[in-house]
PLY file of the C-alpha trace (Angstrom):
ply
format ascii 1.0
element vertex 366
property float x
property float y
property float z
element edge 364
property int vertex1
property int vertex2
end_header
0.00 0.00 0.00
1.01 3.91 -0.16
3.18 3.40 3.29
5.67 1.38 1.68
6.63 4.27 -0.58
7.47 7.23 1.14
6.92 9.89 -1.64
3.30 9.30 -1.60
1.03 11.51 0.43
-2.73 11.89 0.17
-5.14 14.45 -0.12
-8.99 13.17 0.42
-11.68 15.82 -0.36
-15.14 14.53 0.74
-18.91 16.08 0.62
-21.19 15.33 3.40
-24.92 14.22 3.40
-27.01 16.51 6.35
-29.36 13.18 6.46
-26.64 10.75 6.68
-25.22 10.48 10.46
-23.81 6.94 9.97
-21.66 8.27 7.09
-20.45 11.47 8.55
-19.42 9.73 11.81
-17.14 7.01 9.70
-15.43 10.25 8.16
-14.77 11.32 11.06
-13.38 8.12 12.71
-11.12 8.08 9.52
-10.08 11.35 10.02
-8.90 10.95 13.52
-6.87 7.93 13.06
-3.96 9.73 12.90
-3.23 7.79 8.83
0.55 8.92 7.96
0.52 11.31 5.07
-3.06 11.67 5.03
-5.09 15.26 4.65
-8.82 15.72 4.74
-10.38 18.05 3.49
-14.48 18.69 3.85
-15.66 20.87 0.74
-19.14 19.77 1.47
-21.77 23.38 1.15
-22.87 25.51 3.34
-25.52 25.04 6.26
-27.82 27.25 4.35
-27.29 25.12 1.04
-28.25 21.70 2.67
-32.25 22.33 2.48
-31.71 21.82 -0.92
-30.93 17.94 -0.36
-34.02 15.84 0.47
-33.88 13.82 3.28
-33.09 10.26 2.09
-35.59 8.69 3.72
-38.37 10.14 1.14
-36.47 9.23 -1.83
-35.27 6.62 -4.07
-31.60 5.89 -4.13
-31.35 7.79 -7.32
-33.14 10.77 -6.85
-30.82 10.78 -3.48
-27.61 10.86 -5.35
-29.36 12.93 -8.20
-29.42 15.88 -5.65
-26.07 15.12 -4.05
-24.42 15.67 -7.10
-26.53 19.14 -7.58
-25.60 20.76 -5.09
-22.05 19.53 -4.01
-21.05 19.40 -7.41
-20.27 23.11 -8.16
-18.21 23.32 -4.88
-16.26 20.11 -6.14
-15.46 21.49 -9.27
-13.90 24.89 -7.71
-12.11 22.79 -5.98
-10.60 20.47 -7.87
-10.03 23.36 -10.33
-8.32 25.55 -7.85
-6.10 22.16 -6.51
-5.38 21.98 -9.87
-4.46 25.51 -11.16
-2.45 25.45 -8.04
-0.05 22.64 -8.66
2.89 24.54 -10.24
3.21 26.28 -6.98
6.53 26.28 -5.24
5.01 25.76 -1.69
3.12 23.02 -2.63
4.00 19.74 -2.54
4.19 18.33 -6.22
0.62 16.81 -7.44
0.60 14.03 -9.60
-2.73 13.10 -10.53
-6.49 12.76 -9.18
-8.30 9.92 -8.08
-12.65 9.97 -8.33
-15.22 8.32 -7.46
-17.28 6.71 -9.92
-20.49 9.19 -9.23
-17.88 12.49 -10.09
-16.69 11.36 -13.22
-17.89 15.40 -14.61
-14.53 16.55 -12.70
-12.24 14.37 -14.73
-12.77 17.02 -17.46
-11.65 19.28 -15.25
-8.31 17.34 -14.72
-8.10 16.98 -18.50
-7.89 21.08 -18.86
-4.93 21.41 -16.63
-3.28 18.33 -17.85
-3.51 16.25 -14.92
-3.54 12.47 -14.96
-7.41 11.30 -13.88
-8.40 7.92 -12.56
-11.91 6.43 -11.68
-12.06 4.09 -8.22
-14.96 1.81 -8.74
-15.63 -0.77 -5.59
-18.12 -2.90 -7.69
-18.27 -5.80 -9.81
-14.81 -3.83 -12.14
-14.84 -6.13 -14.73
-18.36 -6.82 -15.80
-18.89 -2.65 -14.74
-16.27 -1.46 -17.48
-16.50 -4.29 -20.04
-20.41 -3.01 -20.25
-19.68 0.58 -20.77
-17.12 -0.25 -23.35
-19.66 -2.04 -24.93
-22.74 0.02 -24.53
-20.16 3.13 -26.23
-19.53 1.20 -29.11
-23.54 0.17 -29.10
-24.09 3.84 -29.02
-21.64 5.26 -32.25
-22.61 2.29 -34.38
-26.32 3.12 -33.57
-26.59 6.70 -33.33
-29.57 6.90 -35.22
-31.19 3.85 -33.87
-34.13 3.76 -31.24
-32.72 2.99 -27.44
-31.47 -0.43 -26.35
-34.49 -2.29 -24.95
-34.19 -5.05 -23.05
-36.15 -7.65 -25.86
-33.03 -7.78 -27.85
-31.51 -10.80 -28.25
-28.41 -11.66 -25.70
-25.16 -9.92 -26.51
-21.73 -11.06 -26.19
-19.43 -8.83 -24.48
-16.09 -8.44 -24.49
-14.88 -9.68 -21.22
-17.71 -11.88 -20.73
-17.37 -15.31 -21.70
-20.86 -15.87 -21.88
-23.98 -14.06 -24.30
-25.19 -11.48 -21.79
-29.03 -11.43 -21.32
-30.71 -7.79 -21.96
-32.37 -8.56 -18.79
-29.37 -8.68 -16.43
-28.15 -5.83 -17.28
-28.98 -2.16 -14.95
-32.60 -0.82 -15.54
-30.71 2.67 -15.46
-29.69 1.87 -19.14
-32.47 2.03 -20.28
-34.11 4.82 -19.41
-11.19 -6.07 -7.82
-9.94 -8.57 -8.09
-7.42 -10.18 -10.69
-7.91 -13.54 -10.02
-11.75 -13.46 -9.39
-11.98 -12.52 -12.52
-9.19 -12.72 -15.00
-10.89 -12.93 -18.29
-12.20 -9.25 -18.37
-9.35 -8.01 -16.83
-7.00 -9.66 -19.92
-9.61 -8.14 -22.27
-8.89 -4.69 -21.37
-5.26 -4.90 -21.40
-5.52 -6.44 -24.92
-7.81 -3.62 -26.41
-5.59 -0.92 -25.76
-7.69 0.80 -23.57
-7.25 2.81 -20.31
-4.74 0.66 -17.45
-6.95 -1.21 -14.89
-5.50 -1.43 -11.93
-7.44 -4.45 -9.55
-6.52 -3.97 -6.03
-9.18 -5.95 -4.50
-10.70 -7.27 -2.54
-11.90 -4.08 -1.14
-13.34 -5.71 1.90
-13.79 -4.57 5.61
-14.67 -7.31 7.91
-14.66 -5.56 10.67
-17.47 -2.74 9.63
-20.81 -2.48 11.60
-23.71 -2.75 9.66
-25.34 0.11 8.33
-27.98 0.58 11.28
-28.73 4.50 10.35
-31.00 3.08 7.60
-34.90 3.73 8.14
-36.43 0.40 9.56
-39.73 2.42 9.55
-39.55 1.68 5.49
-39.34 -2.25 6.40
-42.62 -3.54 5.65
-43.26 -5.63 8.63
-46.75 -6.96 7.11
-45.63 -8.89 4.73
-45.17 -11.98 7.05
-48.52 -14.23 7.27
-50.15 -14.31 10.89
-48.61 -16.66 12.57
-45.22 -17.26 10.65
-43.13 -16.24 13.35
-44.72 -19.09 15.97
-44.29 -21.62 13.22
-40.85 -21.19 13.00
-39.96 -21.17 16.42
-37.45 -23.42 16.91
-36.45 -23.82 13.36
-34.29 -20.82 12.84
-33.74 -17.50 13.59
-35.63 -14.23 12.85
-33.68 -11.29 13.49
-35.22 -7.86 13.99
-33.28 -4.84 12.17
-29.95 -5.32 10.48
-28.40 -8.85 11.23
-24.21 -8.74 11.60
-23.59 -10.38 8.61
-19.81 -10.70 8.27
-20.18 -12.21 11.74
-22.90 -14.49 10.51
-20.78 -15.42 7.23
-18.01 -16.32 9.60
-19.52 -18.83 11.45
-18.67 -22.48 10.86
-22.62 -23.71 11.08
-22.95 -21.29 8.26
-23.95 -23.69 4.89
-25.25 -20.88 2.04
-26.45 -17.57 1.76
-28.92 -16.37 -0.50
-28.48 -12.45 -1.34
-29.28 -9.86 -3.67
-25.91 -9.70 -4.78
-24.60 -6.51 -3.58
-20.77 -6.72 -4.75
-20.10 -6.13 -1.36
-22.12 -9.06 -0.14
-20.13 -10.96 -2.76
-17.27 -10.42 -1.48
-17.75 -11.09 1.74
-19.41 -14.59 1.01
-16.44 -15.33 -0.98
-14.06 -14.64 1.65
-15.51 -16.82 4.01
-15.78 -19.12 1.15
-20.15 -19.65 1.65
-21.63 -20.33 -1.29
-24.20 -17.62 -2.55
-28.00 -18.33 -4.01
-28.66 -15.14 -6.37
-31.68 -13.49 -5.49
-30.95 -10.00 -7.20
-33.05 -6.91 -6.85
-31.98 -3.64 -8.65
-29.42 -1.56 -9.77
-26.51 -4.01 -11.13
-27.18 -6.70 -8.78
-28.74 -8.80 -11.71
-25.10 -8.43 -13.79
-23.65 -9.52 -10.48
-25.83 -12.43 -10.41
-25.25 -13.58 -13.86
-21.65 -12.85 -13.21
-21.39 -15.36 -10.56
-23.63 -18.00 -11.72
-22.65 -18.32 -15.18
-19.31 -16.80 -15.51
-17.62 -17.87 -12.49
-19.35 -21.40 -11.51
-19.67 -19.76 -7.98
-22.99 -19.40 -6.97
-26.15 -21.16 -6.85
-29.24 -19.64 -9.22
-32.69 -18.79 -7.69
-33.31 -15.60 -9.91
-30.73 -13.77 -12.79
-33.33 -10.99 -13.25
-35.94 -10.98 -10.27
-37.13 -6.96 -10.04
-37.77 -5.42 -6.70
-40.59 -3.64 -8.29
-42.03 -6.14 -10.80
-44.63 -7.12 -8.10
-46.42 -10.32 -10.75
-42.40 -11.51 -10.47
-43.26 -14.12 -7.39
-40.32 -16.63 -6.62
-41.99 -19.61 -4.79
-41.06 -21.52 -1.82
-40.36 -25.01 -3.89
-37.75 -22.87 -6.00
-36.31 -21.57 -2.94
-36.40 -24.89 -1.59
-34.80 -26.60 -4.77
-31.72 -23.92 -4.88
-30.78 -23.92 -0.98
-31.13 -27.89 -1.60
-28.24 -27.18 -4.00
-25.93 -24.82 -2.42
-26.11 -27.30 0.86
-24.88 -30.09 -1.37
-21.35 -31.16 -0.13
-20.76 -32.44 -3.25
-21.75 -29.59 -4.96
-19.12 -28.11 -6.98
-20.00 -24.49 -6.72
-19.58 -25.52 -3.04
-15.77 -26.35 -3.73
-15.04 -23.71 -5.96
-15.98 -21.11 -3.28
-13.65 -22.50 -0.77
-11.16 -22.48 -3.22
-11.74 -18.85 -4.33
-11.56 -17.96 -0.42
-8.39 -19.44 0.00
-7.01 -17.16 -2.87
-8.66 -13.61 -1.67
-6.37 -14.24 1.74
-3.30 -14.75 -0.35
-4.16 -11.96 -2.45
-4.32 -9.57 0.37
-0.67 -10.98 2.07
1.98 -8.46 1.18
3.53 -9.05 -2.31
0.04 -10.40 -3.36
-1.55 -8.75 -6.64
-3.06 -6.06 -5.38
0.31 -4.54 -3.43
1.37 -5.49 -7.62
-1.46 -3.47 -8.75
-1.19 -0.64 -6.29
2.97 -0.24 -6.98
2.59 0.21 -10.73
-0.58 2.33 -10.70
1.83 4.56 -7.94
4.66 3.95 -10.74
2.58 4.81 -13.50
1.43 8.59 -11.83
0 1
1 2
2 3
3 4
4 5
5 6
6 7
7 8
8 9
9 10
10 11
11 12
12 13
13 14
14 15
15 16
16 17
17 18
18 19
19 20
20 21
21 22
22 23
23 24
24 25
25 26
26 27
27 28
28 29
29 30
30 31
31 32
32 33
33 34
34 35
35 36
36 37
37 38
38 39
39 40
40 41
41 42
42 43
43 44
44 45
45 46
46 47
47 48
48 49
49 50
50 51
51 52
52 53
53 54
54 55
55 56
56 57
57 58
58 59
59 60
60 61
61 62
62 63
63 64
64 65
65 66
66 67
67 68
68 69
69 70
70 71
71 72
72 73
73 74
74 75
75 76
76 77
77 78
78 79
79 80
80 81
81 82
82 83
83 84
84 85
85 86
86 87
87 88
88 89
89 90
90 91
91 92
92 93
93 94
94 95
95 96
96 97
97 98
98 99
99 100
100 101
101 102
102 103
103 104
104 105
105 106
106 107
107 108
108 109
109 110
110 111
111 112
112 113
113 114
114 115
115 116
116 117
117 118
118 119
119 120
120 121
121 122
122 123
123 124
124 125
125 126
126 127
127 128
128 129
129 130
130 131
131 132
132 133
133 134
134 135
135 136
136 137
137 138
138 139
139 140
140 141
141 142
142 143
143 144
144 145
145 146
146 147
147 148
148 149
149 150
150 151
151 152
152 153
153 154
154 155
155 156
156 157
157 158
158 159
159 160
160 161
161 162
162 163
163 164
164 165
165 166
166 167
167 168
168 169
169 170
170 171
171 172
172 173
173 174
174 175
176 177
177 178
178 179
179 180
180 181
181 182
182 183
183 184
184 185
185 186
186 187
187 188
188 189
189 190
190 191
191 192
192 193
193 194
194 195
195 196
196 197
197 198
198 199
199 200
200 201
201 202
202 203
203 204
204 205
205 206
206 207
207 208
208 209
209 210
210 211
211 212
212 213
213 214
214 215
215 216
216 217
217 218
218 219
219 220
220 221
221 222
222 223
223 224
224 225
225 226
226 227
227 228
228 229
229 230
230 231
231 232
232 233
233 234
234 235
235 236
236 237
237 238
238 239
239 240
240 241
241 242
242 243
243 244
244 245
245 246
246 247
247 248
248 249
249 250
250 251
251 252
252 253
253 254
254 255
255 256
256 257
257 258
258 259
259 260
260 261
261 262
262 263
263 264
264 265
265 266
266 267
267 268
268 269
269 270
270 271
271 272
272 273
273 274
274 275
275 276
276 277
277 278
278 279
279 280
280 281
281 282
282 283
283 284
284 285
285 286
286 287
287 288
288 289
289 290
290 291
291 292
292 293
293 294
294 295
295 296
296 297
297 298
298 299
299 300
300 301
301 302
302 303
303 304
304 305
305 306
306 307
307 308
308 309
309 310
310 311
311 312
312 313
313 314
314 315
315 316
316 317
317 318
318 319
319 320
320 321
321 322
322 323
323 324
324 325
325 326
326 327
327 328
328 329
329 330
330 331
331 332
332 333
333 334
334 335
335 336
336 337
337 338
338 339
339 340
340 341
341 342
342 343
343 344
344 345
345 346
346 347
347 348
348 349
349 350
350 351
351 352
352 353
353 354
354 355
355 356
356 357
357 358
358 359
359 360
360 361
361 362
362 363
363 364
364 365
């Protein structure tokens, strides 16, 4: 990592959310841990400026992040433009590039003006992520003129994917790392020329608390049948609110784990080496899905393209019941693979393990 090259220092700028306490606390854990060559700096707006943010609770995910980037945008982009007009000053130390996340790409044109190396941290599913957009650009210039993708067309083969990709795993919002995990996509990017990827993942914290800020009021606590929870007594657990899962996942009684197939969830199955049964809801949970069922042998299908809001979309008890059948197969070779796969994330992680690789030449590379 940056501490075992001492030219390396680190500026993080951050924007807070006046709705998000969970968030802002982390930041400021972070920011008191004394990191080595670390500066923080909050360009997040003004008191008076927050009423323009919605509270989260009242809106989708989207529309969330939609007004995020409204209002903290502008800020961002004075200050990455004054960071960056700056850098030829003597009293500064020398800057050698910017790093963003995924939801500011805007400010790598920014970067671009001033002749500043740019680079894009995604913490999702990399591969399948960028071998999509690469796709879905070249989609777009050879059918300019075309209607909009819809998701009848027939499956497409992606570079990067080894596999036809169903229209129907792929985001709704289209419409409208880790080397070895996944090695194929990776290769394809180095051998199209195209912009360095640098995989320095798994990006995985096992000790994080779950995320218990969220709004349990929005949990719709009606949808068990009367009764349910005294015919299960005795047969399992029902917890209340948000369950520990890495703890859970780390248990030994632990046989499978059916999830929507949050990358993060992913990768936290995978280092415990529990096999996963895809149940995917929104977002690119679906490409995760297919990524793990058909690409990677690693998980266990239920659903490739369940919707959250497709309400006619009902997944029965004998399918769940088939699928968790599966993943608690001993024999089952998705079953193997995963323990496998978790034995290679911990010597990934050692030092001298691909991403320290990864993380030296991208350093090189500035």
């Amino acid at each position: 990592d940056y501490n075992h090259d001492d030219r390396i220092s680190i500026t993080v700028a951050f924007v807070k959310s006046p709705s998000d306490s969970f968030t802002d606390a982390y930041i400021e854990s972070v920011k008191t841990s004394k990191l080595d060559r670390f500066k923080f700096i909050d360009v997040s707006q003004q008191e008076e400026h927050h009423s323009l943010v919605v509270d989260h609770h009242s809106q989708s995910i989207k529309d969330h992040v939609d007004a995020l980037m409204e209002t903290h945008m502008p800020l961002l982009k004075d200050f990455v433009t004054d960071i960056s007009s700056s850098r030829s000053r003597s009293d500064l130390e020398t800057f050698t590039g910017l790093v963003f996340d995924l939801l500011f790409v805007p400010l790598v044109d920014i970067s671009h003006q001033f002749n500043i190396p740019s680079y894009i941290f995604l913490t999702a599913n990399i591969a399948g992520f960028l071998s999509l957009l690469f796709h879905l650009t070249t989609q777009h210039d050879e059918t300019r003129n075309s209607p909009d993708f819809k998701r009848s067309y027939p499956d497409e083969l992606i570079s990067g994917f080894i596999n036809p990709v169903p229209f129907n795993v792929l985001p709704s919002a289209l419409f409208d790392k880790d080397n070895e995990l996944e090695p194929y996509a990776i290769s394809g990017f180095s051998d199209r020329g195209s912009p360095p990827v640098y995989p320095v993942g798994p990006v995985l914290d096992i000790n994080c608390k779950p995320y218990t800020e969220l709004d349990l009021a929005q949990c719709k606590k009606d949808m068990l049948p009367e009764g349910f929870m005294e015919r299960i007594q005795g047969k399992g657990i029902m917890i209340h609110g948000w369950a520990p899962q890495v703890k859970i996942l780390a248990h030994e009684a632990i046989g499978g784990f059916v999830s929507h197939c949050g990358w993060n969830s992913i990768l936290e199955s995978l280092w415990f080496g529990v096999p996963v049964v895809t149940w995917p809801m929104y977002a690119e949970q679906q490409l995760n899905a297919f990524k793990m069922v058909k690409e990677l042998g690693l998980a266990i299908e239920l659903r490739l393209d369940y919707e959250e809001l497709n309400v006619s979309n009902v997944v029965t008890a004998n399918e769940i019941k088939n699928a968790v059948k599966q993943v608690m197969d001993d024999s089952s070779e998705v079953r193997k693979k995963t323990k496998e796969m978790a034995e290679i994330a911990r010597k990934a992680i050692v030092n001298g393990g691909s991403p320290f690789l990864s993380i030296q030449r991208f350093i090189e590379d500035m």
